[in-house]
C-alpha positions in Angstrom: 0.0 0.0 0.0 2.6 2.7 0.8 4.4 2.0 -2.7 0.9 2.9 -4.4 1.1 6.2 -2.5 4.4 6.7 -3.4 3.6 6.1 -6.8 0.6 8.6 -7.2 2.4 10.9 -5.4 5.6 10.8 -7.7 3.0 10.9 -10.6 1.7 14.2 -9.3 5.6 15.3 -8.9 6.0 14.5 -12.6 3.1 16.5 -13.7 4.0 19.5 -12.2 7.8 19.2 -12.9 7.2 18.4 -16.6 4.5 21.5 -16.6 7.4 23.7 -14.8 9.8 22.6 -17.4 7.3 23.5 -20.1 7.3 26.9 -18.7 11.3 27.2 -18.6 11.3 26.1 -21.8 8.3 28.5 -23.3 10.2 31.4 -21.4 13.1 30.7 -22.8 11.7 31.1 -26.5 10.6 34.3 -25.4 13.8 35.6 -24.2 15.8 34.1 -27.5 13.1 36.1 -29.9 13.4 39.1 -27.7 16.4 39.0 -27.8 17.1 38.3 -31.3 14.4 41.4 -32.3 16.4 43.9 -30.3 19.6 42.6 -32.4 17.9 41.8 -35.6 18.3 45.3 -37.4 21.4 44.9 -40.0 21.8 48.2 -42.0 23.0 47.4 -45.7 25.1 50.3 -46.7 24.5 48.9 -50.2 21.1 48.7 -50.3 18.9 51.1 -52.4 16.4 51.3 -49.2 17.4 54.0 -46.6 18.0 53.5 -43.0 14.8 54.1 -41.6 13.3 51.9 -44.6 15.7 49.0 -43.7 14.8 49.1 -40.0 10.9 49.2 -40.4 11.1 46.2 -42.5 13.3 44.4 -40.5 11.3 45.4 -36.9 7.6 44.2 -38.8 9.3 41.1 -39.9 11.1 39.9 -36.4 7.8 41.0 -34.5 6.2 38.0 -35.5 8.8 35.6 -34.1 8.2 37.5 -30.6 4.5 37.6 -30.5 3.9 33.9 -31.4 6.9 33.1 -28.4 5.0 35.1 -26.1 1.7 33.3 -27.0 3.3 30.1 -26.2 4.0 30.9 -23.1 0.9 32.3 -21.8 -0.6 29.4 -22.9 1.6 27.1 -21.3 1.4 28.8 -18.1 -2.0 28.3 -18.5 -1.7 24.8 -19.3 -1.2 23.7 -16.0 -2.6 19.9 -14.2 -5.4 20.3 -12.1 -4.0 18.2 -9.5 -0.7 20.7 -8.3 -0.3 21.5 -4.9 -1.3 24.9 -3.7 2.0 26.1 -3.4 2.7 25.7 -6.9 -1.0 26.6 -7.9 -0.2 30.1 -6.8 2.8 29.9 -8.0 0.9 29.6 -11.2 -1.8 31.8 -10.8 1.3 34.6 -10.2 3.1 33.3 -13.6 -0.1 33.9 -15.3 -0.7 37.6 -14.1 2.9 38.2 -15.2 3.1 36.4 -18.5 -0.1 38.2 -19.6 1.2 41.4 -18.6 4.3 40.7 -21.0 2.0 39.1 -23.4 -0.1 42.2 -23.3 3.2 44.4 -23.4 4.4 42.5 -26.6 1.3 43.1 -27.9 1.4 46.7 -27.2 4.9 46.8 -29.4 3.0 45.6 -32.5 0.3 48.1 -32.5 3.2 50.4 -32.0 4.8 48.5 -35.1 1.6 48.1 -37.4 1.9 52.1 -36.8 5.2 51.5 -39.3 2.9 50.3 -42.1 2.3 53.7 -43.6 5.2 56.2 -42.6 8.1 57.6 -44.2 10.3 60.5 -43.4 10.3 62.0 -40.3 7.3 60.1 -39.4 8.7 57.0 -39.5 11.9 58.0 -37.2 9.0 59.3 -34.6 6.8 56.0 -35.4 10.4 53.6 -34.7 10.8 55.5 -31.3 7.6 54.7 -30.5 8.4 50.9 -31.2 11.3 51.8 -29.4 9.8 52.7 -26.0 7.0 50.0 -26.4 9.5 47.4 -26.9 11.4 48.6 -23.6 8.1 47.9 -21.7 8.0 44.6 -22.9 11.2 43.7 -22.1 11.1 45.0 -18.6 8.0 42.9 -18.0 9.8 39.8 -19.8 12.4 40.3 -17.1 9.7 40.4 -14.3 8.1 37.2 -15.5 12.3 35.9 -15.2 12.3 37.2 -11.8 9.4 35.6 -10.5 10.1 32.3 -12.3 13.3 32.4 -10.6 12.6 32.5 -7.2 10.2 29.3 -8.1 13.5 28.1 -9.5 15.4 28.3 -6.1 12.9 28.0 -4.2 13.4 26.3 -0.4 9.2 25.2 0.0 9.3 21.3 -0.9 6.4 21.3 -4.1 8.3 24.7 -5.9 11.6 22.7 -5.7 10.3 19.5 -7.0 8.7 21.1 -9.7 10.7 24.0 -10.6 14.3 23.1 -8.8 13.6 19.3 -10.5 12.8 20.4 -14.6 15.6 20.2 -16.6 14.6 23.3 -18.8 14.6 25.4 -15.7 17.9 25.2 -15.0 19.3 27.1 -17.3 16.7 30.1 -16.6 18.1 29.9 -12.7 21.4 31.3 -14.6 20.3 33.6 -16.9 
């Protein structure tokens, strides 16, 4: 009998440390396509488009890498098994507030960026700040969504530490 409780009991440790994995590795995405759209912009001298033409092409094309990352992983936060410990399920319910805060910021830098569409000139210089200061939201809610996720990471309370400390994925996020 106390090997079928261990069992069950191990099972609900695998749910929630595969699910807390899932959300390492959804984050993670995230970071890499944030990061990659904040370094994406490569000016061709060469090229018969201007700066400001180059960049708003580049910015519309990258956006979509970032905005599909960032709906992964409020789905995946959402995602979680019924059966995870209250600990964890607030621990969740906290992820969620802060990954759709970052979702919703990310969204906020493609309205800024569908803005691009139809300017030139000055207009466009104003329109890429705009991106600009939208896309400095987002990142500063990406890194509180990191923040949070790490202290679930290294977390001391028993369920956080078999779920979080125990994934794989969320190792490397401890670090970063």
């Amino acid at each position: 009998m106390a090997v079928l409780v261990t069992s069950c009991s191990s099972s609900g440790n695998d749910a929630a440390t595969k699910w807390a994995g899932d959300v390492c590795s959804a984050y993670s995405g995230l970071a890499k396509s944030v990061g990659m759209f904040k370094q994406s912009v490569k000016i061709d001298k060469n090229s018969s488009q201007s700066t400001l033409e180059q960049t708003k092409q580049q910015v519309e094309q990258n956006l979509s890498a970032v905005k599909n990352s960032a709906q992964n992983l409020k789905t995946t936060v959402a995602d979680a098994p019924s059966d995870l410990n209250d600990d964890v399920k607030q621990a969740q319910a906290q992820l969620k507030t802060s990954g759709d805060r970052a979702k919703a910021s990310i969204d906020g830098v493609g309205q800024a960026a569908s803005g691009l569409a139809n300017a030139n000139g000055s207009g466009l210089a104003t329109q890429l700040g705009i991106v600009g200061v939208a896309l400095a939201a987002a990142t500063s809610d990406v890194q509180s969504f990191l923040s949070q996720l790490k202290d679930y990471v290294s977390s001391s309370e028993s369920a956080l530490k078999d779920a979080f400390g125990s994934a794989d994925s969320c190792k490397s996020v401890s670090k970063g």
